[in-house]
N, CA, C and O atoms as a GROMACS GRO file, in nm:
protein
  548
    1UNK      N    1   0.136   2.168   0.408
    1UNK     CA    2   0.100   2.036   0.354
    1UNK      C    3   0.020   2.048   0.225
    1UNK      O    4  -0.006   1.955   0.149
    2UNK      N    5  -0.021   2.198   0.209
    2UNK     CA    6  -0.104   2.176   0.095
    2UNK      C    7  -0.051   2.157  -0.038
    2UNK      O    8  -0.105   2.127  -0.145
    3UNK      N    9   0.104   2.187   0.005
    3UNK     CA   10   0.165   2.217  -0.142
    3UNK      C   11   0.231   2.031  -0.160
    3UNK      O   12   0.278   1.973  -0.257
    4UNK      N   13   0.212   1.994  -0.042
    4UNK     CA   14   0.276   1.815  -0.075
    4UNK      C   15   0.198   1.811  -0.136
    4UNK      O   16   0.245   1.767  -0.241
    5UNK      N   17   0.036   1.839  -0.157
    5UNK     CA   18  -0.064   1.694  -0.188
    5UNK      C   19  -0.096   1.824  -0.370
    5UNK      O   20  -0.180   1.820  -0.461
    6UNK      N   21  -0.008   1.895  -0.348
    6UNK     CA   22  -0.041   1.900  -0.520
    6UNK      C   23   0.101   1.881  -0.606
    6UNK      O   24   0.125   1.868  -0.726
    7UNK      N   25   0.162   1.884  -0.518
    7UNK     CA   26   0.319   1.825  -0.586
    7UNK      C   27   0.247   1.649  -0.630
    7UNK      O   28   0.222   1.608  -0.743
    8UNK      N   29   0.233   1.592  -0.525
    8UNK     CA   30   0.118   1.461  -0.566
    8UNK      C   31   0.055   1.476  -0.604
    8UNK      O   32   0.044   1.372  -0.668
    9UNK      N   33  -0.024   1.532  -0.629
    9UNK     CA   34  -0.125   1.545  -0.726
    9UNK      C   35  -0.116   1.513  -0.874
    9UNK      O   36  -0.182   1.440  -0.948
   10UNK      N   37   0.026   1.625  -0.898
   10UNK     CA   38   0.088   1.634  -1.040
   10UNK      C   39   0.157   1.478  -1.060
   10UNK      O   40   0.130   1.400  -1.152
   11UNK      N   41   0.239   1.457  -0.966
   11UNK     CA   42   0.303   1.381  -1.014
   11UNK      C   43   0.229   1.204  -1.016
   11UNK      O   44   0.265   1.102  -1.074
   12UNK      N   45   0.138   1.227  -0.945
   12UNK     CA   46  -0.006   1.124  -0.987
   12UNK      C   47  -0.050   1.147  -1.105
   12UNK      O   48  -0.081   1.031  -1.136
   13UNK      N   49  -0.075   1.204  -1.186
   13UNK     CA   50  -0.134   1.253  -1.267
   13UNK      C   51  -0.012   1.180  -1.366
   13UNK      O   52  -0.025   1.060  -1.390
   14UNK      N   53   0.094   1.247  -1.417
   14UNK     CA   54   0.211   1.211  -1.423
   14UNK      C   55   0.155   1.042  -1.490
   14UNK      O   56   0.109   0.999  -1.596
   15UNK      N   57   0.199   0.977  -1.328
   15UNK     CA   58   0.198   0.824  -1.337
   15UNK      C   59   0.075   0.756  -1.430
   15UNK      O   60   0.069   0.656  -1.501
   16UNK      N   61  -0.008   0.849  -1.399
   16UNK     CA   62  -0.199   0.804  -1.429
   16UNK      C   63  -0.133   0.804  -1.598
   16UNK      O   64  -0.116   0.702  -1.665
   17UNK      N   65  -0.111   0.909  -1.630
   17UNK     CA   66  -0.090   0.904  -1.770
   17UNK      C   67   0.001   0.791  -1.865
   17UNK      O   68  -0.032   0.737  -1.970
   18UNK      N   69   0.137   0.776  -1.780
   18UNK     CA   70   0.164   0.656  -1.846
   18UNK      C   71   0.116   0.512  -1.837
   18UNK      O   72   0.129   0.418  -1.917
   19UNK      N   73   0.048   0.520  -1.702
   19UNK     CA   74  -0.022   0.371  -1.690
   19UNK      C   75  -0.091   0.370  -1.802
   19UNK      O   76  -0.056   0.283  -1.882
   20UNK      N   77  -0.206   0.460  -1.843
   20UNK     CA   78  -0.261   0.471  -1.935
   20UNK      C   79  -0.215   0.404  -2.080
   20UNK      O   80  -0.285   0.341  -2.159
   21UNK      N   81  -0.110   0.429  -2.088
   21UNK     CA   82  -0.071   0.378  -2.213
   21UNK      C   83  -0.009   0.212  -2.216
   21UNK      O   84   0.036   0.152  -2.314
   22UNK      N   85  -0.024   0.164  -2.077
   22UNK     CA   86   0.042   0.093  -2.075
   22UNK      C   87   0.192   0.029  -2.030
   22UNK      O   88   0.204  -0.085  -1.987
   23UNK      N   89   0.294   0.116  -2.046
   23UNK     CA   90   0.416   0.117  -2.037
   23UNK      C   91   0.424   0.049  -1.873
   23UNK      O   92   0.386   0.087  -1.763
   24UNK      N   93   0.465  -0.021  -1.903
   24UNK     CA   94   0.563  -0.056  -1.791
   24UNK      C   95   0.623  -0.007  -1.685
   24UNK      O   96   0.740   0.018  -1.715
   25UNK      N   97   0.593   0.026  -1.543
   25UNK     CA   98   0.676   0.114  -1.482
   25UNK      C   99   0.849   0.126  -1.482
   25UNK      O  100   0.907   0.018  -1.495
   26UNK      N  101   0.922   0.230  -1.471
   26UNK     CA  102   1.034   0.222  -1.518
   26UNK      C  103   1.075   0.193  -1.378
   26UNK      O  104   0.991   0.158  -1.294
   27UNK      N  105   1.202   0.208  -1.350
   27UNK     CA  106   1.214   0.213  -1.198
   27UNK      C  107   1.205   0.364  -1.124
   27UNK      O  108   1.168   0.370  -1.007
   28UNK      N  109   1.231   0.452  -1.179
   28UNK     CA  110   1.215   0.581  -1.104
   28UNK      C  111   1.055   0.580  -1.061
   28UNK      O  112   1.027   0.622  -0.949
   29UNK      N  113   0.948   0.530  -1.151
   29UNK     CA  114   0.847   0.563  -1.160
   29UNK      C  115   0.813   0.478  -0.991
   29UNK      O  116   0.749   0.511  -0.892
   30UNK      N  117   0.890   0.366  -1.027
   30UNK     CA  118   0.856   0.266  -0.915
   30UNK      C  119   0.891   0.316  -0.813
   30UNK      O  120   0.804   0.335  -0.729
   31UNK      N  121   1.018   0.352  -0.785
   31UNK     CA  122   1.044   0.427  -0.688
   31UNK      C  123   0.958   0.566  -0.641
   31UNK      O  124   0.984   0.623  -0.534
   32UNK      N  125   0.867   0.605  -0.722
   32UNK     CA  126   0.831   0.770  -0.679
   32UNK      C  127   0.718   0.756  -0.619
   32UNK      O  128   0.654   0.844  -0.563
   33UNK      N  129   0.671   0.554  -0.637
   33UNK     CA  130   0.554   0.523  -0.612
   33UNK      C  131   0.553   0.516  -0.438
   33UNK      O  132   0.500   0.592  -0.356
   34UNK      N  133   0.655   0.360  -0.418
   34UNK     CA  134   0.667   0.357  -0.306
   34UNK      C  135   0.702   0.485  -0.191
   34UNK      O  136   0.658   0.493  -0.077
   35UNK      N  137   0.767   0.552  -0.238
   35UNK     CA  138   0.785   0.674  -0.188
   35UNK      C  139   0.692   0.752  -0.153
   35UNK      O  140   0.697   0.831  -0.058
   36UNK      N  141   0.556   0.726  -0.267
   36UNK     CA  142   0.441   0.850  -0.242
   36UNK      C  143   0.334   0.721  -0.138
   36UNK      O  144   0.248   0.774  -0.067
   37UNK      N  145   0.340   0.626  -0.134
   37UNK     CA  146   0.295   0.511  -0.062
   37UNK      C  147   0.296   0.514   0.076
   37UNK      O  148   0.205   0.504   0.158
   38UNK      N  149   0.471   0.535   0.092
   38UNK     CA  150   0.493   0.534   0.228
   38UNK      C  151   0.490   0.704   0.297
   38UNK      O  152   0.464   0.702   0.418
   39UNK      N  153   0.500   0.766   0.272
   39UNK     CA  154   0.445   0.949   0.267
   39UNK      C  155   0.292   0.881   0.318
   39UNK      O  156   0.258   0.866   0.435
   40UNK      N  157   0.234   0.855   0.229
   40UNK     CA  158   0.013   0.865   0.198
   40UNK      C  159   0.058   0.776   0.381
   40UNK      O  160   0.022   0.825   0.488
   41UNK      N  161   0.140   0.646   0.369
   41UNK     CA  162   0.082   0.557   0.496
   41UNK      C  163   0.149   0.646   0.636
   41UNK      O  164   0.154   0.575   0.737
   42UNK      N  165   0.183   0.743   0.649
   42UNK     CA  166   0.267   0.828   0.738
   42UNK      C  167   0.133   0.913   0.784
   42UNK      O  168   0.129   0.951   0.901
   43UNK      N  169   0.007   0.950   0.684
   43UNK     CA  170  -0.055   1.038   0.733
   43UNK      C  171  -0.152   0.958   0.790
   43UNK      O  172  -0.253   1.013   0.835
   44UNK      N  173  -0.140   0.829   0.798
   44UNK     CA  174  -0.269   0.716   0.878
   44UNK      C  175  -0.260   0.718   0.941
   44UNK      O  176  -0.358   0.721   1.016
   45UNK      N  177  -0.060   0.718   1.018
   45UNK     CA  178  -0.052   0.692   1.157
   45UNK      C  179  -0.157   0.698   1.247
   45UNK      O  180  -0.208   0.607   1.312
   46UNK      N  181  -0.183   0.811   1.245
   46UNK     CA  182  -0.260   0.822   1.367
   46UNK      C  183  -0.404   0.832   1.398
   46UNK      O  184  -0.473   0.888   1.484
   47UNK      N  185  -0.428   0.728   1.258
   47UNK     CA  186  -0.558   0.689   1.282
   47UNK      C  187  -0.639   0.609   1.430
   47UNK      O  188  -0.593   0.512   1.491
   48UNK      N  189  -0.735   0.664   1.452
   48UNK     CA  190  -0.768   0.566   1.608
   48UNK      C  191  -0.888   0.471   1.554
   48UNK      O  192  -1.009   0.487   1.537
   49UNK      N  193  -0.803   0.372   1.538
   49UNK     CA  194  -0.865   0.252   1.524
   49UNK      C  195  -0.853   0.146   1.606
   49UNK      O  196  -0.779   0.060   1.558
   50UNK      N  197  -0.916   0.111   1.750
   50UNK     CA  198  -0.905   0.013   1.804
   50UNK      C  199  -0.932  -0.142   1.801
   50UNK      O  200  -0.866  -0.242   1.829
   51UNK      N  201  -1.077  -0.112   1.749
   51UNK     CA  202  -1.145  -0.192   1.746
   51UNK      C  203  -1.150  -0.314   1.609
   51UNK      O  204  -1.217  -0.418   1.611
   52UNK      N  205  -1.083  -0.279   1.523
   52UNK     CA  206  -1.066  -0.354   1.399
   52UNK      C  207  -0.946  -0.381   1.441
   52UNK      O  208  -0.866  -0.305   1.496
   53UNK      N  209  -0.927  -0.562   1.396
   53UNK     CA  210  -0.806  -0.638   1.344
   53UNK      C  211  -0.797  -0.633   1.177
   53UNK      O  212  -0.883  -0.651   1.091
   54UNK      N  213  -0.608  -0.590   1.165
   54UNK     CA  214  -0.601  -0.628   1.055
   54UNK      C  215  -0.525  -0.781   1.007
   54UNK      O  216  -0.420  -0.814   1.061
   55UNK      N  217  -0.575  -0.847   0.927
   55UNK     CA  218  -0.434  -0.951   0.913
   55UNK      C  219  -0.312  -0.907   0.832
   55UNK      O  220  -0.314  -0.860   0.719
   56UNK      N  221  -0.206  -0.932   0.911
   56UNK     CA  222  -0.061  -0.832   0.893
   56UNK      C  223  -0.007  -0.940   0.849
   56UNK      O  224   0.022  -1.042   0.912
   57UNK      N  225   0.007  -0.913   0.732
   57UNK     CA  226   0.132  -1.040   0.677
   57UNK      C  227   0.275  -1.003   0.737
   57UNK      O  228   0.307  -0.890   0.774
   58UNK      N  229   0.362  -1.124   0.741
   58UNK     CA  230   0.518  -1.057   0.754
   58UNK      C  231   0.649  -1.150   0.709
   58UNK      O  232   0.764  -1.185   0.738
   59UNK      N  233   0.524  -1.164   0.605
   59UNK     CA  234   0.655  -1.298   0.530
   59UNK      C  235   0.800  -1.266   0.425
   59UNK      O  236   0.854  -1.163   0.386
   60UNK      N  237   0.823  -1.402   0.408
   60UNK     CA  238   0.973  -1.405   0.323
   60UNK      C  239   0.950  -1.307   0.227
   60UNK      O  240   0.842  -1.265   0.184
   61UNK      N  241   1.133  -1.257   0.185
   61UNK     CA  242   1.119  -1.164   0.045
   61UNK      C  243   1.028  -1.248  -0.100
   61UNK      O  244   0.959  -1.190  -0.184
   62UNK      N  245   1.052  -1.369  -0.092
   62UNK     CA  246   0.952  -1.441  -0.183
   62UNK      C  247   0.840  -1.418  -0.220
   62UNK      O  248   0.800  -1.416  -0.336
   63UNK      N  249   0.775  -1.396  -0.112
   63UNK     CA  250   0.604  -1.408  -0.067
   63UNK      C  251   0.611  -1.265  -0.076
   63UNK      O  252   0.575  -1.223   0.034
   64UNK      N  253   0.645  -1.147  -0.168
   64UNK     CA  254   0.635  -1.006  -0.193
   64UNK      C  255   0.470  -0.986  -0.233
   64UNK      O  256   0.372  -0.933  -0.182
   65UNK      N  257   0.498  -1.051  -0.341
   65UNK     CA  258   0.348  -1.074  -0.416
   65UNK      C  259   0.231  -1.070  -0.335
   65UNK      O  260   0.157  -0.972  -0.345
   66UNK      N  261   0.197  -1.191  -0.232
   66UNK     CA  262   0.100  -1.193  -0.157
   66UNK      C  263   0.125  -1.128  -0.064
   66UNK      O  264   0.019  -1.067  -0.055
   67UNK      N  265   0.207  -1.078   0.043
   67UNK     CA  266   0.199  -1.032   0.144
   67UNK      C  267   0.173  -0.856   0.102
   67UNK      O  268   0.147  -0.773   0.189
   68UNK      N  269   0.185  -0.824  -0.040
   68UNK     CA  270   0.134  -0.705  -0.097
   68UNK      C  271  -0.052  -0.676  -0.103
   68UNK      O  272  -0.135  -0.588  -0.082
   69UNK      N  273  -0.039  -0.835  -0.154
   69UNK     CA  274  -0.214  -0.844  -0.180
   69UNK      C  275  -0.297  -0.833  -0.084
   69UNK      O  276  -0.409  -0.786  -0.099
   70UNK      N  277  -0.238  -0.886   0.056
   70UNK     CA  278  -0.296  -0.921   0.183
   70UNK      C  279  -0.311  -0.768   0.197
   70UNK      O  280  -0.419  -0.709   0.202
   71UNK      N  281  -0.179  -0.706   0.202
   71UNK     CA  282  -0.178  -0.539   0.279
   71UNK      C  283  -0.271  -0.460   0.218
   71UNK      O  284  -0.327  -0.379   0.292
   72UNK      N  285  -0.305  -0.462   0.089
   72UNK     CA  286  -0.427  -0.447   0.010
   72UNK      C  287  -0.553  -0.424  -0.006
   72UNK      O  288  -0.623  -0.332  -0.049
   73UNK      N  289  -0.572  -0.584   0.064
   73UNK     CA  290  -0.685  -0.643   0.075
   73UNK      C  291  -0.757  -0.556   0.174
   73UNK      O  292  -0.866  -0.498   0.167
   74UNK      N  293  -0.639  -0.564   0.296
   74UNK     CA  294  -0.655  -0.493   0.456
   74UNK      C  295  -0.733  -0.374   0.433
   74UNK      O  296  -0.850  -0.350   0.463
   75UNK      N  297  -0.634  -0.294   0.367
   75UNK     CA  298  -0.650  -0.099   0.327
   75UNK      C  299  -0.847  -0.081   0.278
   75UNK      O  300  -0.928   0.005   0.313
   76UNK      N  301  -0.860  -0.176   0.207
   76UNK     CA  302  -0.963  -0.176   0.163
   76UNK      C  303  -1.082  -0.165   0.253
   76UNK      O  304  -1.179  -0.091   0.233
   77UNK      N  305  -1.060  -0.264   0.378
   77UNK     CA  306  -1.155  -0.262   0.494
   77UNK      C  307  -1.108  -0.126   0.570
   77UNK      O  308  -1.168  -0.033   0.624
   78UNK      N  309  -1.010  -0.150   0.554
   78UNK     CA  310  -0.953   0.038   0.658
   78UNK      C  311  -1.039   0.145   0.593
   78UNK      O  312  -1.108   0.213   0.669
   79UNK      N  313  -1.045   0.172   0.436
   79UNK     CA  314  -1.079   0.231   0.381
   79UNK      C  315  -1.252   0.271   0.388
   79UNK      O  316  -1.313   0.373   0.355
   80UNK      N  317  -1.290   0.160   0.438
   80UNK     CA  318  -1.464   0.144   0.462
   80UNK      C  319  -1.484   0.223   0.595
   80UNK      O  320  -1.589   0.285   0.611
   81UNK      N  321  -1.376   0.226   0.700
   81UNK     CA  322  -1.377   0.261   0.846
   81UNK      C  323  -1.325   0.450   0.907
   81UNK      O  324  -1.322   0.518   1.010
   82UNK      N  325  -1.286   0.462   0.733
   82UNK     CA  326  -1.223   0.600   0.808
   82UNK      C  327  -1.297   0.764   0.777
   82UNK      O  328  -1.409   0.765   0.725
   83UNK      N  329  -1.262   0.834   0.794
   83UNK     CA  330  -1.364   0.990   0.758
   83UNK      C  331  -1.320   0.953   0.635
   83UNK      O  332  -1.241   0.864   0.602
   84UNK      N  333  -1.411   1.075   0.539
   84UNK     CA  334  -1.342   1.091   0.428
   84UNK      C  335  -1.223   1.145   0.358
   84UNK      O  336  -1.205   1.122   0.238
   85UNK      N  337  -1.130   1.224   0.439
   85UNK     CA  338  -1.035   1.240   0.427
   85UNK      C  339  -0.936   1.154   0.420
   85UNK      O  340  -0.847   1.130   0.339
   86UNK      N  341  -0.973   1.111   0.529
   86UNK     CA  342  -0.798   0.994   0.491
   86UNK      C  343  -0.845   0.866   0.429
   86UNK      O  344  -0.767   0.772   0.417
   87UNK      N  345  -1.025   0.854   0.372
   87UNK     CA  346  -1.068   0.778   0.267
   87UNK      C  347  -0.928   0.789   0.119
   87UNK      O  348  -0.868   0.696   0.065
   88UNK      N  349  -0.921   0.904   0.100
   88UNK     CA  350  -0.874   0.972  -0.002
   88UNK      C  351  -0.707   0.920   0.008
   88UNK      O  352  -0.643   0.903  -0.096
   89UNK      N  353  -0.643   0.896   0.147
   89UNK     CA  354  -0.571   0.905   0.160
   89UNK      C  355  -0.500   0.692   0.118
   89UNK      O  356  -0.408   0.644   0.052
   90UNK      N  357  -0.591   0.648   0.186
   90UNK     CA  358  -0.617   0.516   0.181
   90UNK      C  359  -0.600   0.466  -0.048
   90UNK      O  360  -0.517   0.395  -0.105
   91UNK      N  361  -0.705   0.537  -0.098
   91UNK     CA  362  -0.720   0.531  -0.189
   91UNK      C  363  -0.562   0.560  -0.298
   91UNK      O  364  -0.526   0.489  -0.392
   92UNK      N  365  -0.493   0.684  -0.246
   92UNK     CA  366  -0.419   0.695  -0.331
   92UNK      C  367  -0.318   0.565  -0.297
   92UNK      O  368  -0.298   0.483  -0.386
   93UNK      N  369  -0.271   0.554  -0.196
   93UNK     CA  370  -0.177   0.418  -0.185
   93UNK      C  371  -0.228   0.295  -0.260
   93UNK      O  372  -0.167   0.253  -0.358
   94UNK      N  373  -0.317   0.248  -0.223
   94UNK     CA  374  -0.407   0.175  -0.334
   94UNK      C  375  -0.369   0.180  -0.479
   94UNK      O  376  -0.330   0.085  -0.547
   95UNK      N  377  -0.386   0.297  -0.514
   95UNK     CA  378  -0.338   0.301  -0.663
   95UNK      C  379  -0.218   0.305  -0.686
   95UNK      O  380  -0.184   0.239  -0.784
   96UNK      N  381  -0.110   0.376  -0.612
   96UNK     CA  382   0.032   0.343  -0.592
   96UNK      C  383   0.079   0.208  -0.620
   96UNK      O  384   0.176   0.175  -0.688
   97UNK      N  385   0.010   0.148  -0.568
   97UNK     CA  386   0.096  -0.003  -0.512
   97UNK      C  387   0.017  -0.080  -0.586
   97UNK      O  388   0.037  -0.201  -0.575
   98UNK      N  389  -0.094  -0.034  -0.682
   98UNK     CA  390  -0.169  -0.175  -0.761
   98UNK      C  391  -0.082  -0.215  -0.842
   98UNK      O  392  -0.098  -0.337  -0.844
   99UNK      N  393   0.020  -0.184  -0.926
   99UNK     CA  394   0.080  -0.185  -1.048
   99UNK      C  395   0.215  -0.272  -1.035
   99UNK      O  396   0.293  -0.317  -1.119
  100UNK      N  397   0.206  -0.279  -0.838
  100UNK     CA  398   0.335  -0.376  -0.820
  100UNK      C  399   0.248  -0.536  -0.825
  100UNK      O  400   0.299  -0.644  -0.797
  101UNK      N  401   0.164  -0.522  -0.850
  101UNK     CA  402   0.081  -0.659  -0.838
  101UNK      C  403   0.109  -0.735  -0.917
  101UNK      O  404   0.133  -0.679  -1.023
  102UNK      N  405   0.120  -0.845  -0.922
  102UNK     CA  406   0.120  -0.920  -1.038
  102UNK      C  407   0.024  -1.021  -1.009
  102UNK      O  408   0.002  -1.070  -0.898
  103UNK      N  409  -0.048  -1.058  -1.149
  103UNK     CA  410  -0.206  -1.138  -1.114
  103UNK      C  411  -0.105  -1.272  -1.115
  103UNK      O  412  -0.090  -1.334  -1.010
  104UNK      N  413  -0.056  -1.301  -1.204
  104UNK     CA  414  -0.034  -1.451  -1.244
  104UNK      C  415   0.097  -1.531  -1.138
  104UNK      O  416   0.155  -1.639  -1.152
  105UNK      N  417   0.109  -1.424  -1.034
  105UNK     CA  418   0.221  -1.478  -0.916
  105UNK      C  419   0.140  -1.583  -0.807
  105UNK      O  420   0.043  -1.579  -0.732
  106UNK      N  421   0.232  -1.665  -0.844
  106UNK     CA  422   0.124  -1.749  -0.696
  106UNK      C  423   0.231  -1.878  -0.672
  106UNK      O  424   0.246  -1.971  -0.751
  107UNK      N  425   0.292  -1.865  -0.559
  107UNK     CA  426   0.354  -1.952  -0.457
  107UNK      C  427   0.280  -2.023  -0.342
  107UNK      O  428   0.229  -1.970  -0.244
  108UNK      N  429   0.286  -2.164  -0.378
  108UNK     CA  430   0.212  -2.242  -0.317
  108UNK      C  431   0.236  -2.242  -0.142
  108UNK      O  432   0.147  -2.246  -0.057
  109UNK      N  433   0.365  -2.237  -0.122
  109UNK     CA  434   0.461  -2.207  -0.021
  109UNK      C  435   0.386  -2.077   0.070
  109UNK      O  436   0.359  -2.094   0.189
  110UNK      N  437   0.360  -1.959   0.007
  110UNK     CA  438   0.332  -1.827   0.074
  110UNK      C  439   0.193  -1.846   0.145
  110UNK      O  440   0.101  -1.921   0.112
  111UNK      N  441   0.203  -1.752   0.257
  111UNK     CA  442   0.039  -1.751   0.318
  111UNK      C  443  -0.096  -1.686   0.236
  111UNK      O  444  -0.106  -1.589   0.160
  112UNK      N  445  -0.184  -1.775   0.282
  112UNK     CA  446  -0.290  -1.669   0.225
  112UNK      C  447  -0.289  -1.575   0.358
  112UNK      O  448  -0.236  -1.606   0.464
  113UNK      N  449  -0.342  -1.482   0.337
  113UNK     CA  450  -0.380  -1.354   0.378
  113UNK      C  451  -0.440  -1.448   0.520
  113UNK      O  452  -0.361  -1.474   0.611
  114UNK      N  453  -0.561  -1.487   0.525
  114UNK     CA  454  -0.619  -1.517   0.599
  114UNK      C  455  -0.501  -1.612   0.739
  114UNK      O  456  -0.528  -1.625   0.859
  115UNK      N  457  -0.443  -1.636   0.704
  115UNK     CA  458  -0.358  -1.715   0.764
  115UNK      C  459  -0.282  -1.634   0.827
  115UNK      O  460  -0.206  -1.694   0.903
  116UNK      N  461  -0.269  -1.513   0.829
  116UNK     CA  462  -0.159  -1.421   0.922
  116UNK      C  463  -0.230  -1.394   1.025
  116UNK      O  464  -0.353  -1.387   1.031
  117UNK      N  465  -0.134  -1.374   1.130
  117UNK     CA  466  -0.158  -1.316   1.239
  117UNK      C  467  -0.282  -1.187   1.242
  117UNK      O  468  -0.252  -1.118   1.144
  118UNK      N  469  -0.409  -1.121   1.311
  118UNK     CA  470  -0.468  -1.014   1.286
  118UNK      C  471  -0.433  -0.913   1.396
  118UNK      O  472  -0.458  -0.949   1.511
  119UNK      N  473  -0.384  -0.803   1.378
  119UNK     CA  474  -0.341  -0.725   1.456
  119UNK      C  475  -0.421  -0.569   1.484
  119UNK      O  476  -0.508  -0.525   1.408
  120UNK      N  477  -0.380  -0.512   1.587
  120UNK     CA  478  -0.469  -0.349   1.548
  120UNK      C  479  -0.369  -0.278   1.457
  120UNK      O  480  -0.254  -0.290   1.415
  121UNK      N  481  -0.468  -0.204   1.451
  121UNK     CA  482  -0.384  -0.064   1.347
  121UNK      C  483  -0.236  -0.066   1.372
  121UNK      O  484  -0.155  -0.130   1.304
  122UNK      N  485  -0.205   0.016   1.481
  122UNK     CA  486  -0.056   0.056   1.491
  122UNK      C  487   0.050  -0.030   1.470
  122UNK      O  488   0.163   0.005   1.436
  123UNK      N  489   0.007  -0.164   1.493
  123UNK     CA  490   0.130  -0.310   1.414
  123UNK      C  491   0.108  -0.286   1.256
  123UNK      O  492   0.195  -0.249   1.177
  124UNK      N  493  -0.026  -0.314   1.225
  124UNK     CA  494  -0.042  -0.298   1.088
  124UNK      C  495   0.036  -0.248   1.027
  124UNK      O  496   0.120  -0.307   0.960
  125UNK      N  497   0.023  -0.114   1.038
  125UNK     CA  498   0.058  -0.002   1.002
  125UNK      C  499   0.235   0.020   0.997
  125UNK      O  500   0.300   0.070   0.905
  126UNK      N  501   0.267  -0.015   1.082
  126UNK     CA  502   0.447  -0.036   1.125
  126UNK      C  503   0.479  -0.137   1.011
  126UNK      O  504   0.565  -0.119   0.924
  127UNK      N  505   0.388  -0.260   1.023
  127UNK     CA  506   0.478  -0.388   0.930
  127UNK      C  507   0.453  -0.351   0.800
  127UNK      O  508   0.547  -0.364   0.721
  128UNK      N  509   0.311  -0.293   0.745
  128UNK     CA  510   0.328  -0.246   0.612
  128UNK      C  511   0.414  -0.144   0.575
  128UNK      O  512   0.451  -0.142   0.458
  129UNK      N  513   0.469  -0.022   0.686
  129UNK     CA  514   0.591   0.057   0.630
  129UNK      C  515   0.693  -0.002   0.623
  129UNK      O  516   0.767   0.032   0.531
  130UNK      N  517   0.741  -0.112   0.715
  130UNK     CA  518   0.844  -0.132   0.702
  130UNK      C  519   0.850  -0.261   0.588
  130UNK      O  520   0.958  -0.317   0.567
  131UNK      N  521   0.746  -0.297   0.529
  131UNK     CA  522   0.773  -0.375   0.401
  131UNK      C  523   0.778  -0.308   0.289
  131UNK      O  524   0.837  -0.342   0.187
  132UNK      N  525   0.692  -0.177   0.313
  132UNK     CA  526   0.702  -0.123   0.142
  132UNK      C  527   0.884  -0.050   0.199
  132UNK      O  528   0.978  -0.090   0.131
  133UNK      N  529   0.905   0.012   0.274
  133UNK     CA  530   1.046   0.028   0.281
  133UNK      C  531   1.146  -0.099   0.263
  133UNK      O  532   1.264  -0.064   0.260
  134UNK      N  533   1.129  -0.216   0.252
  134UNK     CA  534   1.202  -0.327   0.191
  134UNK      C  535   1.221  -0.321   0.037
  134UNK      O  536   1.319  -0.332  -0.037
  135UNK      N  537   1.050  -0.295   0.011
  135UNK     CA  538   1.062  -0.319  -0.126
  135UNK      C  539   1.141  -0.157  -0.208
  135UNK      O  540   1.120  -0.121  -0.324
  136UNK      N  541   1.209  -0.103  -0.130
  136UNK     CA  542   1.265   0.020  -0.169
  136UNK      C  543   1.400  -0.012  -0.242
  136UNK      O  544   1.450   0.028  -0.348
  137UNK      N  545   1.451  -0.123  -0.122
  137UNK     CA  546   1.643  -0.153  -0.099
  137UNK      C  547   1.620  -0.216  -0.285
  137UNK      O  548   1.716  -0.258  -0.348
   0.00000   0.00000   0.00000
């Protein structure tokens, strides 16, 4: 595993650099993201977290935008709750997936965050892979 997280490493680095400039993600880039996203959310699995609810969005392809922000939002409190290791781990998805954000999206129609269902980890965790694997197709 050590040689995944410097193959990521590089190819973070990689990404870091063109964000830097600005550019636009291309689609490979996009793709190498979600990819390194859903990899980083594979090593959470088996986080033991009982005791925290997350709110799990699981809305329309529409509602991409927010139900991204919500999953987000979530990681962030996950991120307060875990060793420091998979702190690290939390963090890189985070940066993965900020760049699919868009500030100025907002459907009146979509849930806020607060409005979803709150679930433990292991739903969480399932509905956010299997949305960033949507946003793959």
């Amino acid at each position: 595993t050590m040689c995944k997280v410097l193959i990521f490493g590089c190819v973070a680095a990689v990404i870091l650099m063109s964000a830097a400039y600005g550019a636009p993600l291309s689609k490979t880039q996009k793709a190498a993201r979600l990819e390194a996203s859903i990899d980083d959310l594979g090593l959470l699995k088996d986080i033991d977290n009982n005791f925290l609810d997350f709110y799990t969005p699981n809305d329309r392809q529409e509602c991409n935008h927010t139900t991204l922000a919500c999953f987000l939002k979530e990681l962030e409190v996950l991120k307060q709750d875990v060793e420091e290791d998979k702190q690290q781990t939390v963090i890189s998805i985070k940066k993965n997936l900020e760049d699919f954000m868009d500030p100025n999206f907002s459907n009146p129609t979509c849930k806020k965050c607060e409005a979803n269902e709150k679930k433990k980890f292991p739903e969480f965790h399932q509905e956010m892979t299997r949305f960033l694997q949507s946003m793959q197709k």
